[in-house]
C-alpha positions in Angstrom: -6.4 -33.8 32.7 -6.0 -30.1 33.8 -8.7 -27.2 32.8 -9.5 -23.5 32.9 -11.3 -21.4 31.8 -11.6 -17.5 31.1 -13.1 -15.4 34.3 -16.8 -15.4 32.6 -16.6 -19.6 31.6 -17.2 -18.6 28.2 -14.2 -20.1 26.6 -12.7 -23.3 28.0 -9.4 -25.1 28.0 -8.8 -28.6 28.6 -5.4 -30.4 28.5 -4.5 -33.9 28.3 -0.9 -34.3 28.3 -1.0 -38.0 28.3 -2.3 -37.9 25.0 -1.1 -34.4 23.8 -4.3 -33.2 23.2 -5.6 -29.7 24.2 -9.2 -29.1 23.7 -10.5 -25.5 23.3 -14.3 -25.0 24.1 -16.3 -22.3 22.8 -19.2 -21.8 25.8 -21.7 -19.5 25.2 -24.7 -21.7 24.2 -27.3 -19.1 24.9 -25.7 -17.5 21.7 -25.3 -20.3 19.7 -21.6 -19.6 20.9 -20.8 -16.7 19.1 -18.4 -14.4 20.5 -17.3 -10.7 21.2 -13.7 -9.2 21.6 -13.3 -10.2 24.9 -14.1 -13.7 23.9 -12.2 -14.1 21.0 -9.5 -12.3 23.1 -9.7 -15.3 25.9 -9.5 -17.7 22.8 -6.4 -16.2 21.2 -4.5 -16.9 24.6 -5.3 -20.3 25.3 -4.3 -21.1 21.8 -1.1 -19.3 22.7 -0.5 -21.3 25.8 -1.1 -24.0 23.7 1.5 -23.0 21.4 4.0 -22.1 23.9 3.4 -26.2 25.5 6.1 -28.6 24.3 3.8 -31.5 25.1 1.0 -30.7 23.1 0.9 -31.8 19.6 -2.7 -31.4 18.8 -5.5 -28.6 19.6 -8.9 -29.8 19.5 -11.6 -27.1 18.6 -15.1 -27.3 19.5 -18.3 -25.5 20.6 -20.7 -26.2 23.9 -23.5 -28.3 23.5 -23.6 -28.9 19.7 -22.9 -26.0 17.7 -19.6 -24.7 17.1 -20.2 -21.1 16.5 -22.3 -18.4 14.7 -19.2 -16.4 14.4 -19.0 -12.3 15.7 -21.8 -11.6 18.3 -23.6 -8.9 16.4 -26.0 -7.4 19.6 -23.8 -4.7 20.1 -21.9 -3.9 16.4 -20.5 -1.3 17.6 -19.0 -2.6 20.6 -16.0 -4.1 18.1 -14.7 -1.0 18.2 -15.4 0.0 21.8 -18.2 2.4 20.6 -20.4 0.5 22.9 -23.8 1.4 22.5 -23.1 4.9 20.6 -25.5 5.3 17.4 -22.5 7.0 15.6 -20.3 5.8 13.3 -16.7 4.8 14.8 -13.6 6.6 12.4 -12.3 4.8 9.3 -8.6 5.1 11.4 -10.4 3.1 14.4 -12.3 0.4 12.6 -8.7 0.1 10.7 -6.8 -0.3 13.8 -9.2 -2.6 15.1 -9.5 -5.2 11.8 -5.6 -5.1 12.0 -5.9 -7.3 15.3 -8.9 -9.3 13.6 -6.8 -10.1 10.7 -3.6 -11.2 13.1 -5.4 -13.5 15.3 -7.2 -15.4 11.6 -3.6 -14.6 10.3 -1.7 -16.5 13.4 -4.6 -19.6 13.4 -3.8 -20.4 9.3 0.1 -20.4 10.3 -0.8 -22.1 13.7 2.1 -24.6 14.8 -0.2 -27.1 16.3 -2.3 -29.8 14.2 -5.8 -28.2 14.8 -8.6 -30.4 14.9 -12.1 -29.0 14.3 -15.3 -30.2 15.9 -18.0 -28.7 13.7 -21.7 -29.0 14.1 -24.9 -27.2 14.4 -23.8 -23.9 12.8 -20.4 -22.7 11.4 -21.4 -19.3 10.3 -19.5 -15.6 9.9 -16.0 -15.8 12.0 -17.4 -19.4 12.8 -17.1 -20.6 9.1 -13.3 -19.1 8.9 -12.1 -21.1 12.0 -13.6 -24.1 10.8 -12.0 -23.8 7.5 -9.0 -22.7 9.0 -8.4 -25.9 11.0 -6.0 -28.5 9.6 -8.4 -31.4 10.2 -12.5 -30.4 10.3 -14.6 -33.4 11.2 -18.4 -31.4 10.1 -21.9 -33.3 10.7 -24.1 -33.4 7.1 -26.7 -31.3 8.6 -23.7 -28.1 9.7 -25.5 -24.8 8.5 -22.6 -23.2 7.0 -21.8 -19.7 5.7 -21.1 -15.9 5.9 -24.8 -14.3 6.2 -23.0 -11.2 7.4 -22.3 -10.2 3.8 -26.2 -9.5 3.4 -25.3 -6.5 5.5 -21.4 -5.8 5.3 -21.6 -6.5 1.7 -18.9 -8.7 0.5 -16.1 -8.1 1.1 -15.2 -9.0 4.3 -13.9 -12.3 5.7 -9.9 -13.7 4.7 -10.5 -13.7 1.5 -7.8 -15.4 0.1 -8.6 -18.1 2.4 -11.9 -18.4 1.2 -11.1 -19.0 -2.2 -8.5 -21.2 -1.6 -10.2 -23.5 0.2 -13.5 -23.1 -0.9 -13.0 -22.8 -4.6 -13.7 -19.5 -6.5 -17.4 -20.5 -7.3 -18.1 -21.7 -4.4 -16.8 -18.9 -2.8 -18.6 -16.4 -5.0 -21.6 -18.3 -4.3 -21.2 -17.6 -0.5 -19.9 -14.2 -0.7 -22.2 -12.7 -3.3 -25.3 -14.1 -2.0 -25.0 -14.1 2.0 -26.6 -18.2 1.3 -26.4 -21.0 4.1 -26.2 -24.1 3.3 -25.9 -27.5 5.1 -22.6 -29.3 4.7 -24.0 -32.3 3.1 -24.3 -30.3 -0.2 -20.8 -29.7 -0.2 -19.7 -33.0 1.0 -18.5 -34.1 -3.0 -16.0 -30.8 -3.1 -13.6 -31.9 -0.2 -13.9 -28.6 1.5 -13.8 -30.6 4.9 -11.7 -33.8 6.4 -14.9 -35.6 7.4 -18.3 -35.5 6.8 -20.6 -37.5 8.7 -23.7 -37.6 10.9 -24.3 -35.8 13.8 -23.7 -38.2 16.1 -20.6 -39.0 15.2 -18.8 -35.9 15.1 -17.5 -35.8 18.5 -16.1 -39.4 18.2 -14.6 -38.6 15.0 -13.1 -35.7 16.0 -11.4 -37.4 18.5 -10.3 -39.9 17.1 -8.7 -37.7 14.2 -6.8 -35.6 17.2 -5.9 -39.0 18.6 -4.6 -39.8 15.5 -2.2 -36.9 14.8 -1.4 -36.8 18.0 1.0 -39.8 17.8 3.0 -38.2 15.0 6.6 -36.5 16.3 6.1 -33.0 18.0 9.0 -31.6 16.1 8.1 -33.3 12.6 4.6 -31.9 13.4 5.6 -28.7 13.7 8.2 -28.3 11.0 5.5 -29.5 8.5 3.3 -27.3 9.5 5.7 -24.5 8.7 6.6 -26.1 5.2 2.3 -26.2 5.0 2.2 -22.2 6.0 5.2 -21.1 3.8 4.1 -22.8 0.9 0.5 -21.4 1.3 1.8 -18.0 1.7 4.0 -17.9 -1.7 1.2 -19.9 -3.4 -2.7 -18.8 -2.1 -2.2 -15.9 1.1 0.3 -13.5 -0.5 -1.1 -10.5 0.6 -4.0 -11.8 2.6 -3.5 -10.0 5.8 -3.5 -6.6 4.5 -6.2 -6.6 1.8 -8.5 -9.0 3.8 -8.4 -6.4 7.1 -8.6 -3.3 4.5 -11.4 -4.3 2.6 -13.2 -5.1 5.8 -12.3 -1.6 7.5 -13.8 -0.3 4.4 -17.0 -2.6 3.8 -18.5 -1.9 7.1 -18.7 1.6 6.6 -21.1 1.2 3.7 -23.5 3.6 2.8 -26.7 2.2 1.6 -29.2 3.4 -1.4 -33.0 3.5 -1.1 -34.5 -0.1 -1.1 -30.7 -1.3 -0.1 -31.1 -3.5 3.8 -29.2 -1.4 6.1 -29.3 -4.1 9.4 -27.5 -1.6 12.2 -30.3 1.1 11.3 -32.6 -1.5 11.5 -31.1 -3.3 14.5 -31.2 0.5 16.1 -35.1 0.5 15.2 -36.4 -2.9 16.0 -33.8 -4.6 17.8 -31.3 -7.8 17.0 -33.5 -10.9 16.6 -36.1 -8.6 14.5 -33.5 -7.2 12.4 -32.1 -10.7 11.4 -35.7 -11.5 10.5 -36.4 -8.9 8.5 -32.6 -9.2 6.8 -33.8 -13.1 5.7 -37.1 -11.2 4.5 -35.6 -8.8 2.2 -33.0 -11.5 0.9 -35.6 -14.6 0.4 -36.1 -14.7 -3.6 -38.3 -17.7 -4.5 -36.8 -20.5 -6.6 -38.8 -21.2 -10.1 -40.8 -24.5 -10.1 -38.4 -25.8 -12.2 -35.0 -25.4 -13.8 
């Protein structure tokens, strides 16, 4: 078994060429592992070193200590698009320039030529929730907190949109998108949306033994399907996804919001990032009737 890791530790990458197997760990429990550009950066190349390895059949995608990720790190919004703390809003032609090379590295993990395994528990939310529904093979304990809260402040278009309705389901995927809800895994569990669900124990064992499992196929079989999977998806469900997925992103987060509207950077500016998530559940909590 060989490992690295990126300079900071917070991405890490495990191979076991006995068994084919490259494991990619998300490490930054403090933040429920979400991640900024650097990290996503660090992530993109081990999946290319994975990619580029003859011996591996199977990548294996997890996050430290129980929860896979809460998707972008939102303490510094700005810092996306190298604005770092600036109060100002960065140019439509930046934020365009930078979703271009959000959208390729989503773009390059749906036509990934590896069987990707996900690991998925604790939370799957934002960018979190696409990789997990990205992976070929997502093993998700019942009690997963699943969706894209993000849209109660970006609005909703963002995400890979044809990805989400593809794989999701066009209610469900309205559901999520139009409502910013999370929702635990089990509720979804009848739909298919994921490989496996099962308890939180058992993820990691599962997941395994999925990766195990798909790791005995033929490298080249493996990877010829999975260029038969992406060219059939792309004529049938992603025509177009790149390009109107990264433009209606660059465009939805420079919203402009009317009186009464939650606007969370102006109030992340104000009260900081763990007060402004509060108050951005507050303004979006509407009771249920007592019965329906």
């Amino acid at each position: 078994m060989s490992s690295s890791s990126t300079a900071d530790g917070r991405v890490r990458y495990e191979v076991d060429p006995d068994g084919r197997i490259a494991t990619v760990t998300l490490n930054n429990p403090r933040q429920r592992n979400s991640y900024d550009a650097a990290m996503r950066d660090g992530l993109a190349r081990y999946l290319d070193d994975a990619a580029q390895d003859d011996d591996i059949v199977v990548v294996l995608l997890r996050g430290a200590e129980g929860v896979f990720s809460t998707g972008a790190d939102m303490n510094n919004a700005y810092g996306w698009y190298g604005e770092g703390e600036r109060k100002a809003r960065p140019s439509q032609r930046r934020r365009l320039t930078v979703d271009r090379k959000t959208f390729g590295f989503y773009h390059d993990l749906l036509g990934y030529p590896k069987v990707t395994v996900g690991e998925i528990s604790g939370y799957a939310l934002g960018g979190g929730f696409e990789m997990a529904l990205m992976t070929d093979i997502a093993v998700i304990a019942r009690d997963t907190r699943i969706g894209m809260p993000a849209t109660r402040f970006l609005g909703p278009a963002l995400g890979s949109l044809h990805m989400f309705f593809h794989r999701l389901g066009p209610v469900l995927a309205r559901r999520l998108l139009l409502t910013g809800d999370i929702i635990e895994a089990s509720v979804v569990e009848n739909l298919g949306v994921f490989t496996e669900t099962c308890d939180p124990a058992a993820v990691t064992a599962r997941a395994h033994y999925w990766a195990e499992k798909a790791a005995k196929m033929p490298a080249d079989g493996v990877v010829i399907a999975k260029e038969a999977f992406r060219l059939v998806e792309q004529s049938q469900a992603y025509q177009g996804e790149e390009v109107a997925s990264y433009l209606f992103h660059a465009f939805g987060t420079n919203l402009q919001f009317a009186p009464g509207e939650f606007n969370f950077v102006k109030t992340r500016a104000e009260h900081g990032t763990k007060e402004a998530f509060r108050l951005r559940d507050k303004h979006f909590e509407v009771p249920e009737p007592d019965a329906y």
